[in-house]
N, CA, C and O atoms as a Tripos MOL2 file, in Angstrom:
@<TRIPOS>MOLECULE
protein
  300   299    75     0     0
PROTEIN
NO_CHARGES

@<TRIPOS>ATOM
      1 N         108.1970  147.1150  124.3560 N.3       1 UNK1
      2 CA        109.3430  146.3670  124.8400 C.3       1 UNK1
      3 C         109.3670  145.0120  124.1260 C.2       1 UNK1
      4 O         108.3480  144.3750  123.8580 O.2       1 UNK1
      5 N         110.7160  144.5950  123.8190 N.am      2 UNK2
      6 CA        110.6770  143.6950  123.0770 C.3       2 UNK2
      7 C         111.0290  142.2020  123.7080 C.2       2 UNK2
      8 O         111.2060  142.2050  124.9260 O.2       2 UNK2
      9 N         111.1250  141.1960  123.1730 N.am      3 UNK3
     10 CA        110.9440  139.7390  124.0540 C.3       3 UNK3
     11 C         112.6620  139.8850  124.8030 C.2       3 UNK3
     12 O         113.0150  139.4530  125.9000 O.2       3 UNK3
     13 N         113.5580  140.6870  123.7060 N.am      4 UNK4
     14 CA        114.7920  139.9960  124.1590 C.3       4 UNK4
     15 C         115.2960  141.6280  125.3450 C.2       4 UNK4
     16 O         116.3370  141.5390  125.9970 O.2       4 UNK4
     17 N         114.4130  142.9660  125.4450 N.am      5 UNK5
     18 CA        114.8420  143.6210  126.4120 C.3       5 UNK5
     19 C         114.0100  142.8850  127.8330 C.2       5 UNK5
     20 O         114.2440  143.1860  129.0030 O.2       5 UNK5
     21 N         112.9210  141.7800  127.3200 N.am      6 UNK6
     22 CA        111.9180  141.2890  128.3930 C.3       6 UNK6
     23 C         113.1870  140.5510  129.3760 C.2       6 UNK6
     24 O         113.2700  140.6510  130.6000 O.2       6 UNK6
     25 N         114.1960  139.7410  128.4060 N.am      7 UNK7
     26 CA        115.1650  138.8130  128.5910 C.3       7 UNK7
     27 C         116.2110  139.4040  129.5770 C.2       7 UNK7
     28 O         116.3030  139.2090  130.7890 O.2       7 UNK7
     29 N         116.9830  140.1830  128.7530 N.am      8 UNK8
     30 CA        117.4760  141.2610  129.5930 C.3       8 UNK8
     31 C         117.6940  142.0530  131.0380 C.2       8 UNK8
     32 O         118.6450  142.3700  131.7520 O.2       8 UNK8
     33 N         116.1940  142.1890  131.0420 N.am      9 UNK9
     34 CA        115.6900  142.3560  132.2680 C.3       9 UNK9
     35 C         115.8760  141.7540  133.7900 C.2       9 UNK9
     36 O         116.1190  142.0870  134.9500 O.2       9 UNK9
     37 N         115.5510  140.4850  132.8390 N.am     10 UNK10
     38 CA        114.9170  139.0820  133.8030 C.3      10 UNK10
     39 C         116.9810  139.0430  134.0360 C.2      10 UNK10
     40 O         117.2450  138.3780  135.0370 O.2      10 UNK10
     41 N         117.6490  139.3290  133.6700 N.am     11 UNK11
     42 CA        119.1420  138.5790  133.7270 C.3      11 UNK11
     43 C         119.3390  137.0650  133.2980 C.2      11 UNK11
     44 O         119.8250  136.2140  134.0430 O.2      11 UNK11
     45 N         118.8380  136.8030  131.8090 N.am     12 UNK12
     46 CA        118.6280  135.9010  131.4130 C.3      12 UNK12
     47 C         119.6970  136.4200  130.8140 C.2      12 UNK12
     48 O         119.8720  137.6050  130.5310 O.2      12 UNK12
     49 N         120.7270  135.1210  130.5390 N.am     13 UNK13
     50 CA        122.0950  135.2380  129.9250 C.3      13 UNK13
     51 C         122.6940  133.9740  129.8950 C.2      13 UNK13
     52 O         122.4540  133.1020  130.7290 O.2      13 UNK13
     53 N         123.7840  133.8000  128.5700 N.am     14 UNK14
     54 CA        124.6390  133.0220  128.6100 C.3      14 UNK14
     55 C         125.7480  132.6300  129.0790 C.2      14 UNK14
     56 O         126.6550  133.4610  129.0340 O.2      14 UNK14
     57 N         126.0330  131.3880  129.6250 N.am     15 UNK15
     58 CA        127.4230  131.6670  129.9150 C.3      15 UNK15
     59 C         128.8950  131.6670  129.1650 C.2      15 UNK15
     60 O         129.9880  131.9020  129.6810 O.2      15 UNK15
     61 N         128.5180  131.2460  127.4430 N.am     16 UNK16
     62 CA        129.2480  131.3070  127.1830 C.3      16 UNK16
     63 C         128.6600  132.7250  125.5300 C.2      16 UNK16
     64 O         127.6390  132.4430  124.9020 O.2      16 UNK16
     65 N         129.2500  133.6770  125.2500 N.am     17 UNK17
     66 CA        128.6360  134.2250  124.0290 C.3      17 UNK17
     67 C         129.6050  134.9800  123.3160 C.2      17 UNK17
     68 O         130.7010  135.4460  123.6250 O.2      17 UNK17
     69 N         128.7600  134.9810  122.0460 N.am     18 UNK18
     70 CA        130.3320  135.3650  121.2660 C.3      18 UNK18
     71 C         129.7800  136.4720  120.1520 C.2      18 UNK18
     72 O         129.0460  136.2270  119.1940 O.2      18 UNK18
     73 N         130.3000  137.6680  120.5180 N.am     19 UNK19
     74 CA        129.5590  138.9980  120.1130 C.3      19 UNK19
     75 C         128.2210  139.3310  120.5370 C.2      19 UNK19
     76 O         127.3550  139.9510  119.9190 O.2      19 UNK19
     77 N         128.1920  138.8590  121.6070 N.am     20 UNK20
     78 CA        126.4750  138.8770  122.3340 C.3      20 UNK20
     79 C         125.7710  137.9760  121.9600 C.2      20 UNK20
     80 O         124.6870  137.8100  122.5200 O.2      20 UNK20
     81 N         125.9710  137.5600  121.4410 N.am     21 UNK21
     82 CA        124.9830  135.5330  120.7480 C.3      21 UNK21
     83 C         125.5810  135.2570  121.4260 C.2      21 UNK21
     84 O         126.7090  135.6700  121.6950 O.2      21 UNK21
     85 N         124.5080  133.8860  122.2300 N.am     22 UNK22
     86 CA        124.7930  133.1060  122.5340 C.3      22 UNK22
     87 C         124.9780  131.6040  122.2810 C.2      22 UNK22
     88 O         123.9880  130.8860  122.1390 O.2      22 UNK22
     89 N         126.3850  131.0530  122.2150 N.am     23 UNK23
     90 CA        127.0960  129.9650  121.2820 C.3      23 UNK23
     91 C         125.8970  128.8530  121.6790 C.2      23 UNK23
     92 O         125.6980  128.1620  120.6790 O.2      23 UNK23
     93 N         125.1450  128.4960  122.6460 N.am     24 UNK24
     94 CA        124.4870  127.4390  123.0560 C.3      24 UNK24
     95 C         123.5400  126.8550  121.7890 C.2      24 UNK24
     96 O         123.4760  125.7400  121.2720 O.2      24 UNK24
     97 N         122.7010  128.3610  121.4790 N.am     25 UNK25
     98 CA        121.4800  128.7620  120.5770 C.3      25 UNK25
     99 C         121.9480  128.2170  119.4600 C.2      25 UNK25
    100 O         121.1800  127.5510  118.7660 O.2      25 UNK25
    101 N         123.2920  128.3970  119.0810 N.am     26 UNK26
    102 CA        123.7550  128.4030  117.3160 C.3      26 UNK26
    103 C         124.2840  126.8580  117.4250 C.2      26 UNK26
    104 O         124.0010  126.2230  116.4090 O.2      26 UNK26
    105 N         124.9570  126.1370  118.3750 N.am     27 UNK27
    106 CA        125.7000  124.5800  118.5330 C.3      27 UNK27
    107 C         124.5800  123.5570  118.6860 C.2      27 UNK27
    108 O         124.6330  122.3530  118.4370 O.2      27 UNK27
    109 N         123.4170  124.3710  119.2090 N.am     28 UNK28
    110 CA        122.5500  122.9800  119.5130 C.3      28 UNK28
    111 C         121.5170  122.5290  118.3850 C.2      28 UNK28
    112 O         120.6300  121.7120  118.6320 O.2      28 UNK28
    113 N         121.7330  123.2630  116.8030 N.am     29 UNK29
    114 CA        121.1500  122.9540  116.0550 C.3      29 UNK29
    115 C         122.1670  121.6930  114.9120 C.2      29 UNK29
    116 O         121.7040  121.0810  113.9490 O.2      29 UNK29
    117 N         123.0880  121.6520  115.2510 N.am     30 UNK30
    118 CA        123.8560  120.6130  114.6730 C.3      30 UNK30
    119 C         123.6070  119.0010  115.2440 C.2      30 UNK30
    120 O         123.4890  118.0360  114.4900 O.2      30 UNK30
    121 N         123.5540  118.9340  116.7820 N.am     31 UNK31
    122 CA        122.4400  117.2070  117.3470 C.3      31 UNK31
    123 C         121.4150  117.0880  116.6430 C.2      31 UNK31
    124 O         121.1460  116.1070  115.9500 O.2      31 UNK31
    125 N         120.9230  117.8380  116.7360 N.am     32 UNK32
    126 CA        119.2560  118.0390  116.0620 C.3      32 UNK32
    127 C         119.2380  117.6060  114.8060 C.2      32 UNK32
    128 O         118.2750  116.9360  114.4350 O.2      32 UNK32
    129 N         120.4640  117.9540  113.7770 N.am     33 UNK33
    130 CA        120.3680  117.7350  112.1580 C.3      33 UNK33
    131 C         121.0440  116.4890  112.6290 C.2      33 UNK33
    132 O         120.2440  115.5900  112.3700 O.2      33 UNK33
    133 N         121.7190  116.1610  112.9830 N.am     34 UNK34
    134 CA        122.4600  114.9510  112.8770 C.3      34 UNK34
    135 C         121.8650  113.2800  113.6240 C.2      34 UNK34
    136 O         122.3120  112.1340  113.5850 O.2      34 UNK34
    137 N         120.6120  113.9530  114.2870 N.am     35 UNK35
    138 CA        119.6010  113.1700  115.1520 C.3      35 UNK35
    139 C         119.1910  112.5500  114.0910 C.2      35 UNK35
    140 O         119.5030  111.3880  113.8290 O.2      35 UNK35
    141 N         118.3210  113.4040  113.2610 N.am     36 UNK36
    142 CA        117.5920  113.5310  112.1040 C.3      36 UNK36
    143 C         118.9640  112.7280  110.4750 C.2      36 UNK36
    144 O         118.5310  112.2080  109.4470 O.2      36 UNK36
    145 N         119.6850  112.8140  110.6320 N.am     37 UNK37
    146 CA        120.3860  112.4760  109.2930 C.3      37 UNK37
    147 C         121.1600  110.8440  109.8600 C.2      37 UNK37
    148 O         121.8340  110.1420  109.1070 O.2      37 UNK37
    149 N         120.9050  110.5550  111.1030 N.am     38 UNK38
    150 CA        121.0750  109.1680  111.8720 C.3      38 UNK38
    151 C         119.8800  108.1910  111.4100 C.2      38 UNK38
    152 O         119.9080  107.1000  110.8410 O.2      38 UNK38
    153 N         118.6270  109.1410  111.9520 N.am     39 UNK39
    154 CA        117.3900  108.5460  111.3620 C.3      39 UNK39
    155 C         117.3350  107.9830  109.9700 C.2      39 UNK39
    156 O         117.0210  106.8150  109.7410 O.2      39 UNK39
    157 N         117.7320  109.0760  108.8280 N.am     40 UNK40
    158 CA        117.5440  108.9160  107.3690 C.3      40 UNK40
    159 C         118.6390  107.7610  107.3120 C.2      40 UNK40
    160 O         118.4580  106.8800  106.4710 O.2      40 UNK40
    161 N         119.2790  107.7190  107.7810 N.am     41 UNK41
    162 CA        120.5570  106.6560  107.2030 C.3      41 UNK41
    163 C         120.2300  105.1680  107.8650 C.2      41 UNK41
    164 O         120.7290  104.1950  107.2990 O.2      41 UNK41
    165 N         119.5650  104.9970  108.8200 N.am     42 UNK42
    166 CA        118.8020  104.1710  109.3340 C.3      42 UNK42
    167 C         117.6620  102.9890  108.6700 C.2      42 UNK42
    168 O         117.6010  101.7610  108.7170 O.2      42 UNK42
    169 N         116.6490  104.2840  107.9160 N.am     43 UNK43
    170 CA        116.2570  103.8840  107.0920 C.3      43 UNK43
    171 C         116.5360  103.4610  106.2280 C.2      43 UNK43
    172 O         116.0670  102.3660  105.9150 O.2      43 UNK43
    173 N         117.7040  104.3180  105.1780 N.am     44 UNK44
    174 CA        118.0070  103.7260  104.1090 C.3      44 UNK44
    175 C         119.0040  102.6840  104.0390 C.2      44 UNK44
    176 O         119.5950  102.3050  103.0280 O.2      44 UNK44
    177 N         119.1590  102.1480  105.5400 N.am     45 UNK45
    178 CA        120.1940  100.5720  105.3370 C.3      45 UNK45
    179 C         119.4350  100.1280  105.4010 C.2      45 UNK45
    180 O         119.4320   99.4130  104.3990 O.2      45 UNK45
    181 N         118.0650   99.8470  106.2500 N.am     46 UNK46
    182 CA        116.7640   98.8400  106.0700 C.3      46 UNK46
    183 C         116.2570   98.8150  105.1790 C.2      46 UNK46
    184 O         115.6750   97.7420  105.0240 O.2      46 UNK46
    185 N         116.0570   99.9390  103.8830 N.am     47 UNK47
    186 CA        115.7920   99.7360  102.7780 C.3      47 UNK47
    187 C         117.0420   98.6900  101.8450 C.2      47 UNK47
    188 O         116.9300   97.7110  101.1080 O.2      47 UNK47
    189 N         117.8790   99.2770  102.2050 N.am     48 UNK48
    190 CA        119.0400   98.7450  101.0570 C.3      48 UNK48
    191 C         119.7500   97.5180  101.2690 C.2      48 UNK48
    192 O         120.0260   96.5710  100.5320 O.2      48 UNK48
    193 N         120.0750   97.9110  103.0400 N.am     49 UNK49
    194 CA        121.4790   96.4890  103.1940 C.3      49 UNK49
    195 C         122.6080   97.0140  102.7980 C.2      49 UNK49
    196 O         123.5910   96.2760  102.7430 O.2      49 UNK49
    197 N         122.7030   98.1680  102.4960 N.am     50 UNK50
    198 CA        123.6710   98.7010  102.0710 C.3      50 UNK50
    199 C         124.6510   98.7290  103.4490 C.2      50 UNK50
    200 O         124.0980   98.7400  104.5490 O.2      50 UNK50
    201 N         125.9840   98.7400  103.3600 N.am     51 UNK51
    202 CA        126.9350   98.9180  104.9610 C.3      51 UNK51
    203 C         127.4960  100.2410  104.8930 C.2      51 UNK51
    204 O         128.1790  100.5930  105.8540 O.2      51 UNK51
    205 N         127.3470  100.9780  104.0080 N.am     52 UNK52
    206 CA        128.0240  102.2060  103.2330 C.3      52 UNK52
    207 C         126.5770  103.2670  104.9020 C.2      52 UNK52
    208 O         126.7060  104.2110  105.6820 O.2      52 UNK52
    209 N         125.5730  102.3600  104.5870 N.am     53 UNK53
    210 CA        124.8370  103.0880  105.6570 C.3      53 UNK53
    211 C         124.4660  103.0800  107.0340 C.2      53 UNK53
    212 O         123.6960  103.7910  107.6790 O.2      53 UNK53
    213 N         125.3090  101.9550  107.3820 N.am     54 UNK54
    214 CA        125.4440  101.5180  108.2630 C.3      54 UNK54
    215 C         127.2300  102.2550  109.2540 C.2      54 UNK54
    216 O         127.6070  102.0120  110.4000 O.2      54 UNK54
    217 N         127.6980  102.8880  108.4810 N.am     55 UNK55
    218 CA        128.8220  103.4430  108.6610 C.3      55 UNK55
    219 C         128.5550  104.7600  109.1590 C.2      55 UNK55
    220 O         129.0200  105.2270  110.1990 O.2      55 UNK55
    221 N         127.3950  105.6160  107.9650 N.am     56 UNK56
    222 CA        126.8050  107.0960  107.7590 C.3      56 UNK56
    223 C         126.4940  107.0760  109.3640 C.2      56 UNK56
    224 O         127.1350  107.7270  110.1890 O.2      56 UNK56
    225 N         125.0920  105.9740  109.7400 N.am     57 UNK57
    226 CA        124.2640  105.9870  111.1470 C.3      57 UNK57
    227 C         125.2650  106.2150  112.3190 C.2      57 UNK57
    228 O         125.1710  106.9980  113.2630 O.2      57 UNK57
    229 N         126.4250  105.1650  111.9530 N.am     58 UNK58
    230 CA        127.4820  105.4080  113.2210 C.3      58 UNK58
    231 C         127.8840  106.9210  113.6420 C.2      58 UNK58
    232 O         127.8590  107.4990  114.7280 O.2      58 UNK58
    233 N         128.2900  107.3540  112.2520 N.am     59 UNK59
    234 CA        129.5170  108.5980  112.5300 C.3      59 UNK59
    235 C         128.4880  110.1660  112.6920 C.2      59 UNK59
    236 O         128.8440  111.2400  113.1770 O.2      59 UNK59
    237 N         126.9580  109.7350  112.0080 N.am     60 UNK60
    238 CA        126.5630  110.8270  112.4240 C.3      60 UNK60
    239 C         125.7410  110.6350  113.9700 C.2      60 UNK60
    240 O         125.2990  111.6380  114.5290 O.2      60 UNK60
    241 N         125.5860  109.2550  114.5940 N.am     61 UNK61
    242 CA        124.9070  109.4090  115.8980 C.3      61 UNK61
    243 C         126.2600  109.9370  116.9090 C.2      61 UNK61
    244 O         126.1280  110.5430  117.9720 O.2      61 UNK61
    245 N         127.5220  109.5490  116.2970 N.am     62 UNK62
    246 CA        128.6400  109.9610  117.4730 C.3      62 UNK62
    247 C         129.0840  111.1160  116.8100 C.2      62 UNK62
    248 O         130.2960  110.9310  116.7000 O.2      62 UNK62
    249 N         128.8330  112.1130  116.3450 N.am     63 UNK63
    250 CA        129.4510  112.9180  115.9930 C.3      63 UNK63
    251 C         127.8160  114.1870  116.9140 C.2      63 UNK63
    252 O         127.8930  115.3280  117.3700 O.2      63 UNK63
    253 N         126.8590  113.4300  116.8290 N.am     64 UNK64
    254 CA        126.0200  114.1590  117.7670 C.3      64 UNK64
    255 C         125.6560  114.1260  118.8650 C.2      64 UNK64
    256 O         124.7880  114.9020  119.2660 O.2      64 UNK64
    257 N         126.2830  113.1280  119.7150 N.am     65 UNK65
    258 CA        126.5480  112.9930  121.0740 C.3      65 UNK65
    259 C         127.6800  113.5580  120.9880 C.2      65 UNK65
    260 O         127.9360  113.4600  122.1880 O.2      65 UNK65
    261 N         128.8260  114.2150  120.4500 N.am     66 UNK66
    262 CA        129.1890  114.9570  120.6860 C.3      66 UNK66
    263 C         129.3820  116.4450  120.7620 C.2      66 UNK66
    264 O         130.1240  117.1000  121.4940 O.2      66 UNK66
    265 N         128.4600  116.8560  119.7440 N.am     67 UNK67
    266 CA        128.4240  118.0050  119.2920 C.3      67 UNK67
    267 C         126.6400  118.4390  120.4790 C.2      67 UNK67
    268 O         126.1530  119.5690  120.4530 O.2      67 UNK67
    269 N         126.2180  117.6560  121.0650 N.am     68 UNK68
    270 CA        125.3430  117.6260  122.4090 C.3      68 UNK68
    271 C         125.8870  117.9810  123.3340 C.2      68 UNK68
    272 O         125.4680  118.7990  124.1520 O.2      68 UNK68
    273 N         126.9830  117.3740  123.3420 N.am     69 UNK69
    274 CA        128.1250  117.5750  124.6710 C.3      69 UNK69
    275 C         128.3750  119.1080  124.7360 C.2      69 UNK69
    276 O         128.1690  119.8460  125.7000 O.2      69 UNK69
    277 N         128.8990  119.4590  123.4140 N.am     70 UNK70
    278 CA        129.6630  120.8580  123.4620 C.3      70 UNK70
    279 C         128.4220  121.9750  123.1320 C.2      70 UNK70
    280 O         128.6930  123.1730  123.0510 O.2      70 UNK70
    281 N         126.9980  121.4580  122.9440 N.am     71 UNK71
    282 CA        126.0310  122.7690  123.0550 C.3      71 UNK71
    283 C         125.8340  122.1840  124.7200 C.2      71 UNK71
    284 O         125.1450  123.1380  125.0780 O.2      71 UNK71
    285 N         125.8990  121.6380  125.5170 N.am     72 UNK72
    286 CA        125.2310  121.2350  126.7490 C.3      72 UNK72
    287 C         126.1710  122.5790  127.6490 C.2      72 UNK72
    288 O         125.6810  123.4970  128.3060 O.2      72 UNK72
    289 N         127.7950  122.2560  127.3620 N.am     73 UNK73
    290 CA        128.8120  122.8390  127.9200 C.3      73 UNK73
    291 C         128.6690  124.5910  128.0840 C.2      73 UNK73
    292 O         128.8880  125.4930  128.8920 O.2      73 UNK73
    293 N         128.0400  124.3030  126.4470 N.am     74 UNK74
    294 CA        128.1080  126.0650  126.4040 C.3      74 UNK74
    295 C         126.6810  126.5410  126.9820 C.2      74 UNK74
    296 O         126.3390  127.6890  127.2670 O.2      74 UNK74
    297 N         125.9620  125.3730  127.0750 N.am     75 UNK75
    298 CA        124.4700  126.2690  127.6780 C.3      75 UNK75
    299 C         124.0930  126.2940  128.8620 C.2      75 UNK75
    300 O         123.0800  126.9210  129.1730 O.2      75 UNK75
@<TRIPOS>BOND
     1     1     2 1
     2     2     3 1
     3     3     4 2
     4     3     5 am
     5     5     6 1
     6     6     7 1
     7     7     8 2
     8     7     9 am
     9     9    10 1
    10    10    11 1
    11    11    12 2
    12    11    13 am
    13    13    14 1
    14    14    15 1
    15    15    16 2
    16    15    17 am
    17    17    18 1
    18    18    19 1
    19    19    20 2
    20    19    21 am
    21    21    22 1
    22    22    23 1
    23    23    24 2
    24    23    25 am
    25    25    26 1
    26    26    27 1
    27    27    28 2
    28    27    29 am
    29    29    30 1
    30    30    31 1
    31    31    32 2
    32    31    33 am
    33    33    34 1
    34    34    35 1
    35    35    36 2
    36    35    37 am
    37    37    38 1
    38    38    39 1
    39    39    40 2
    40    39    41 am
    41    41    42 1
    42    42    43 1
    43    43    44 2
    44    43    45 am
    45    45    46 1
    46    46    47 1
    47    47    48 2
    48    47    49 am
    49    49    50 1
    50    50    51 1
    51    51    52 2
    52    51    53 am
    53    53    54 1
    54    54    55 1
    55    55    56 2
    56    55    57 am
    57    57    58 1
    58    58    59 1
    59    59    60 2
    60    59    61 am
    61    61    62 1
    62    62    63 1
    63    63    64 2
    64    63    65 am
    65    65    66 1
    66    66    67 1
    67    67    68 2
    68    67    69 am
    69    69    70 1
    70    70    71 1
    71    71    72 2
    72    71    73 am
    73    73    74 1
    74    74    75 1
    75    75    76 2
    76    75    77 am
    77    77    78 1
    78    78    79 1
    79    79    80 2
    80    79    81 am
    81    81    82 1
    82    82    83 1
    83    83    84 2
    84    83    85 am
    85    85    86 1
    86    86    87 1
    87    87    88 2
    88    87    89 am
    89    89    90 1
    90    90    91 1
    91    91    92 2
    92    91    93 am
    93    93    94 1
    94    94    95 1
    95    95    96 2
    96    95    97 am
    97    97    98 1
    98    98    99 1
    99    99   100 2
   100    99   101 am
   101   101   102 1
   102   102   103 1
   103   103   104 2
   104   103   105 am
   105   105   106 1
   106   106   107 1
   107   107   108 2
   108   107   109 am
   109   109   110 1
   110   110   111 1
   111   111   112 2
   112   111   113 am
   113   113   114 1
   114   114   115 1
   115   115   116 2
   116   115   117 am
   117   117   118 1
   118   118   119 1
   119   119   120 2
   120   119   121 am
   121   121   122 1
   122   122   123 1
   123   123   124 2
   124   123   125 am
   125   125   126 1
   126   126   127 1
   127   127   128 2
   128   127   129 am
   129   129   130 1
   130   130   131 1
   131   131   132 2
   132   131   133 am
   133   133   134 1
   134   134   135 1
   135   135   136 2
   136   135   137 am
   137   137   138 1
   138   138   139 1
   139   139   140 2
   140   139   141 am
   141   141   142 1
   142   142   143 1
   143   143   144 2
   144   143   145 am
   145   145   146 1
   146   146   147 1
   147   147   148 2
   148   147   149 am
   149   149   150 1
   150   150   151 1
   151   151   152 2
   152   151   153 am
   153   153   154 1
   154   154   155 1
   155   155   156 2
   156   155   157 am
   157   157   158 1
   158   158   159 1
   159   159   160 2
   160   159   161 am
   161   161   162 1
   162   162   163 1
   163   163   164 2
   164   163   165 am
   165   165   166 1
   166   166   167 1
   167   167   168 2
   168   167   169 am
   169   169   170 1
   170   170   171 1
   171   171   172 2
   172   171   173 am
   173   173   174 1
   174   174   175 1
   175   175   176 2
   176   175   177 am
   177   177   178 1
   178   178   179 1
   179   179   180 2
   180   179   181 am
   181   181   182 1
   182   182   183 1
   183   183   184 2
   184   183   185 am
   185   185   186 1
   186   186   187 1
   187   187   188 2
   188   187   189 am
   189   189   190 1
   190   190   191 1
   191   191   192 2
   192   191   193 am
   193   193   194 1
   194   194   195 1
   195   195   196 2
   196   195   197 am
   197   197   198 1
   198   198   199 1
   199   199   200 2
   200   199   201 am
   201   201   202 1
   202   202   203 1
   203   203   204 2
   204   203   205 am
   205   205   206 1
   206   206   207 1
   207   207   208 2
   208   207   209 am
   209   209   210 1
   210   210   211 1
   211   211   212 2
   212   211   213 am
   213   213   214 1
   214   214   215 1
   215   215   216 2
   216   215   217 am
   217   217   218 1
   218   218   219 1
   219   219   220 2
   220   219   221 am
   221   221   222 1
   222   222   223 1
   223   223   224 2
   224   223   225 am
   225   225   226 1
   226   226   227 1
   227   227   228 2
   228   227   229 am
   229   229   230 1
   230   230   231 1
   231   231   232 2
   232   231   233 am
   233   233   234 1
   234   234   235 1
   235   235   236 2
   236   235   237 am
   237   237   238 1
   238   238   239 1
   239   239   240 2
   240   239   241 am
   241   241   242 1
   242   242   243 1
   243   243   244 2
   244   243   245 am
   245   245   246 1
   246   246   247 1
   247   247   248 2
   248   247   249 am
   249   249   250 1
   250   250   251 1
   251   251   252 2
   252   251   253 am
   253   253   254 1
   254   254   255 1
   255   255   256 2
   256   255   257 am
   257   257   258 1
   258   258   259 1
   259   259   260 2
   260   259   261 am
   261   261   262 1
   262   262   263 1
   263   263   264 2
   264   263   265 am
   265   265   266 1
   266   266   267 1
   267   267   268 2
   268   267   269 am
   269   269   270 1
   270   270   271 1
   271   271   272 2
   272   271   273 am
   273   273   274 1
   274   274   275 1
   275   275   276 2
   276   275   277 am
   277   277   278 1
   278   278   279 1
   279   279   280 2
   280   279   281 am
   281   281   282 1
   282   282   283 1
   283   283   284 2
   284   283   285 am
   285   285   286 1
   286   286   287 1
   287   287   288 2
   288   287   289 am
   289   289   290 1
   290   290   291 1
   291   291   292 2
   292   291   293 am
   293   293   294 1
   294   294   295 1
   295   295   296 2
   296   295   297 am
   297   297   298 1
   298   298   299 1
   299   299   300 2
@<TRIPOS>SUBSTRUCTURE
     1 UNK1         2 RESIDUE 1 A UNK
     2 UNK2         6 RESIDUE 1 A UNK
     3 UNK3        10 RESIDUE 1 A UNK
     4 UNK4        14 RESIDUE 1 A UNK
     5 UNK5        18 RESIDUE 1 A UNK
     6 UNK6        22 RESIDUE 1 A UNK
     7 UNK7        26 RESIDUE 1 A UNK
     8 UNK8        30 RESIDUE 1 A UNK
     9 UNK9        34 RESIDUE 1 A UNK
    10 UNK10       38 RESIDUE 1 A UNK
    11 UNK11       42 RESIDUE 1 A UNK
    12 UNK12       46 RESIDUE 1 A UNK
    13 UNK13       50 RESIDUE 1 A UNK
    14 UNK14       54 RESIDUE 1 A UNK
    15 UNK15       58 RESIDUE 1 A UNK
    16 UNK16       62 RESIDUE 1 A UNK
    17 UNK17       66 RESIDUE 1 A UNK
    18 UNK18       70 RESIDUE 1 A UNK
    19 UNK19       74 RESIDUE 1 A UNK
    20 UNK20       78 RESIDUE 1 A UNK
    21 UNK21       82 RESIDUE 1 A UNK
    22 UNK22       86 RESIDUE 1 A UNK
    23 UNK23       90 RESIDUE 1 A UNK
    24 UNK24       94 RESIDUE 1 A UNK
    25 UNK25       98 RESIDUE 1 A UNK
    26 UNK26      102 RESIDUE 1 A UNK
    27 UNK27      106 RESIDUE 1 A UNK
    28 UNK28      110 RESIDUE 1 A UNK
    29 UNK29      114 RESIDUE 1 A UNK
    30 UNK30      118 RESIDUE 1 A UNK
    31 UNK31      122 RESIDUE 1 A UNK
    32 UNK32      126 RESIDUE 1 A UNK
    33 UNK33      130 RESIDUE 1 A UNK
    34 UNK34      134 RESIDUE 1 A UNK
    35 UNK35      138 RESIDUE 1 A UNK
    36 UNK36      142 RESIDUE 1 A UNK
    37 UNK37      146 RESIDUE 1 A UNK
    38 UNK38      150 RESIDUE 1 A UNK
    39 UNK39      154 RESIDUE 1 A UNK
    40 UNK40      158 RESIDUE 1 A UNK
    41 UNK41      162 RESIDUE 1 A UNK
    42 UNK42      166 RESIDUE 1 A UNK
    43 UNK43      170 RESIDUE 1 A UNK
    44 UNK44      174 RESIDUE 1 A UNK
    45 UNK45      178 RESIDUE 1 A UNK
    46 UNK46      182 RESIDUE 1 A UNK
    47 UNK47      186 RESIDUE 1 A UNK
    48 UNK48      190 RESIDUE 1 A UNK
    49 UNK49      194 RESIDUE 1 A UNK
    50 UNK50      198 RESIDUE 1 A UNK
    51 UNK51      202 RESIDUE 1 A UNK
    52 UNK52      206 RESIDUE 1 A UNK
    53 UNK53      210 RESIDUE 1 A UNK
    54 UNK54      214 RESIDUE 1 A UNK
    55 UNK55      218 RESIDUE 1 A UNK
    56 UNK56      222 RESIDUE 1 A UNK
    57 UNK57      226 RESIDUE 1 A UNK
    58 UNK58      230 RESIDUE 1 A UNK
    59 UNK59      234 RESIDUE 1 A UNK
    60 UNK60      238 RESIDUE 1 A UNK
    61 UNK61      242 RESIDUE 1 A UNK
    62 UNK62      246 RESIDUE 1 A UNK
    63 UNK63      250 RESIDUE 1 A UNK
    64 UNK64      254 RESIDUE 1 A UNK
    65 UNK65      258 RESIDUE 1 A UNK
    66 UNK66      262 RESIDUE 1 A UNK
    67 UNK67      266 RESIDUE 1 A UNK
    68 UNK68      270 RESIDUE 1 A UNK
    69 UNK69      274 RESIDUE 1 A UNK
    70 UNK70      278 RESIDUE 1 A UNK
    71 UNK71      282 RESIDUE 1 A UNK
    72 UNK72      286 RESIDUE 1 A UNK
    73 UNK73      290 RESIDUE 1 A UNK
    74 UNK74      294 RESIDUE 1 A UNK
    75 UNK75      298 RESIDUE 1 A UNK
């Protein structure tokens, strides 16, 4: 028996899924990169002074509080 008939079983399910995936699993890896590409841009205005990165930090920390929002919704 495998982990996901273990799943199955249990009535472990999504509430939202799309061809049997569930959308939560696949949306909540976009906060995560964008957590991470907030960080890098972070750095590289403290390296630089650059404002070009100071723009990047903005649009990718709000673009992953939102895209948090909509894996939170679907999970």
């Amino acid at each position: 028996m495998t982990r996901l008939d273990e799943a199955s079983n249990l009535g472990v399910s999504s509430r939202i899924a799309l061809a049997g995936h569930p959308v939560h699993a696949m949306l909540v890896t976009f906060p995560i990169a964008l957590i991470v590409a907030t960080l890098g841009a972070d750095i590289f205005w403290l390296l630089l002074a650059d404002p070009f990165f100071a723009r990047v930090g903005l649009w990718t920390s709000g673009w992953g509080f939102f895209m948090g929002m909509l894996a939170a919704l679907a999970g």
